[in-house]
C-alpha positions in Angstrom: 0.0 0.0 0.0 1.1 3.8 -1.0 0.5 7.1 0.7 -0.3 10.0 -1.3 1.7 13.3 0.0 0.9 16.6 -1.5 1.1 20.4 1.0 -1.6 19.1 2.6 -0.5 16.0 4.3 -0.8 12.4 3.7 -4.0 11.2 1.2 -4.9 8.1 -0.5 -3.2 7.4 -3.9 -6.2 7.5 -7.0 -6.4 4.4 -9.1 -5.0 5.5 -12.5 -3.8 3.5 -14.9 -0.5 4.1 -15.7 1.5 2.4 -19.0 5.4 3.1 -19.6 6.5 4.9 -22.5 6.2 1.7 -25.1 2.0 1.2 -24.6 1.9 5.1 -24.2 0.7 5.1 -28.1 -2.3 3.1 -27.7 -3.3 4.4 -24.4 -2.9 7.9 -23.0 -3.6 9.5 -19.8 -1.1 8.2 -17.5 2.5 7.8 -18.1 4.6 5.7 -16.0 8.7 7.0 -15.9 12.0 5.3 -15.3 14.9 7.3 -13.9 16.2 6.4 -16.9 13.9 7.3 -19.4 14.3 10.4 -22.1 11.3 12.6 -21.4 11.4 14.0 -24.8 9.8 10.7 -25.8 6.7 11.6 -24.6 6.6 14.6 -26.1 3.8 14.6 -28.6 1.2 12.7 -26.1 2.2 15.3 -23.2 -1.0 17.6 -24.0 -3.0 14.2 -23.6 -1.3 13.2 -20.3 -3.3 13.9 -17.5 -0.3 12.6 -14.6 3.2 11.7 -15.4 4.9 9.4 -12.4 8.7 9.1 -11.9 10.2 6.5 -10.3 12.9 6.9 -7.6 14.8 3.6 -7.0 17.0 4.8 -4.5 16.8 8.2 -2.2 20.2 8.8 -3.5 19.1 8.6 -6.8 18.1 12.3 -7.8 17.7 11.9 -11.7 14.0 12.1 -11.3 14.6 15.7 -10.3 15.8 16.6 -13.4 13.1 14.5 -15.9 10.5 16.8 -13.9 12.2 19.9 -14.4 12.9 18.8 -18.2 8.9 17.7 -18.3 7.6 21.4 -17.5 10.3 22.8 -19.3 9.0 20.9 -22.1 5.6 22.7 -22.1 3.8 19.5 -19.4 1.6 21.3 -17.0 -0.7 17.8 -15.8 0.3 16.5 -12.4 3.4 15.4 -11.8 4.4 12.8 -9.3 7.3 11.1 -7.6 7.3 7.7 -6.5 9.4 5.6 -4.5 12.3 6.0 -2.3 12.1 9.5 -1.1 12.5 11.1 2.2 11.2 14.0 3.9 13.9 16.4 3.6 13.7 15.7 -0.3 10.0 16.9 -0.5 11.0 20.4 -0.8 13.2 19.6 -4.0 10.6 18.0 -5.5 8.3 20.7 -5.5 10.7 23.2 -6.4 11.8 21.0 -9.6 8.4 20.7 -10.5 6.2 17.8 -8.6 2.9 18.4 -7.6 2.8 15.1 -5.3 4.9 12.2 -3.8 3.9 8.7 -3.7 5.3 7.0 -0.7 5.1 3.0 0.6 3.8 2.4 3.8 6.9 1.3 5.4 8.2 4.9 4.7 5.4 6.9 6.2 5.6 4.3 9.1 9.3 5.5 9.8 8.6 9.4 8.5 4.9 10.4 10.1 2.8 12.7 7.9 4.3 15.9 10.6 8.0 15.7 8.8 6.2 16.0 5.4 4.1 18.9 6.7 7.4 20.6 8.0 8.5 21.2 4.6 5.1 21.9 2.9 6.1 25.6 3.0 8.9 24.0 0.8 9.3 28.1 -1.0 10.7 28.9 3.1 13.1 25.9 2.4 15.4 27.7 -0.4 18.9 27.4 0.6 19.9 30.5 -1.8 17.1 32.7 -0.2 18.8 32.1 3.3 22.2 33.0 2.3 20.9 36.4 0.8 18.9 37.0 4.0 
């Protein structure tokens, strides 16, 4: 079971179906991402894409960060969302790169309570750069 988190707090995850990038042609709507996927191969279904979900393997794996900035810098403006291995202090940089939402297993939110999520929902307040010009 998964855990929805958005600025809100924790939420159920909405059955959607989801294909990868090689069944994207025949169906669109939901578009499954590997780390390791070109984004720019999505690129003529992304005004049919309602939600685009990247996988995170591995909290030290950050390439999703950049497909999502990439994605929106592309022209994608559905909901994004992370999924997988990611940490509360990462929720922050996944807003600011361009996620809308975080999909999170149980065990996680067992170990990281909805209240470590909600500390960095003001995730604008948790810009490194602002705080060195302050």
């Amino acid at each position: 079971m998964s855990l929805l988190v958005t600025d809100q707090g924790f939420g159920p995850v909405p059955a959607l179906p989801f294909v990868s990038l090689d069944q994207i042609a025949s169906h669109c709507g939901a578009l499954d991402l590997a780390q390791t996927d070109a984004p720019e191969a999505a690129l003529p279904y992304l005004a049919d894409l309602a939600c685009i979900r990247i996988a995170f393997p591995s909290v030290a794996d950050g390439r999703g960060f950049t497909l999502a900035r990439r994605l929106r810098a592309l022209g994608f403006t559905g909901t994004l969302r992370a999924q997988g291995a990611l940490i509360a202090d990462q929720y922050a940089m996944a807003r600011r790169s361009g996620f809308d939402e975080v999909e999170i297993p149980q065990a996680m939110a067992d170990r990281q309570p909805q209240e470590q999520w909600l500390a960095r929902a003001n995730w604008h307040a948790h810009d490194y750069q602002s705080r060195l010009r302050a």
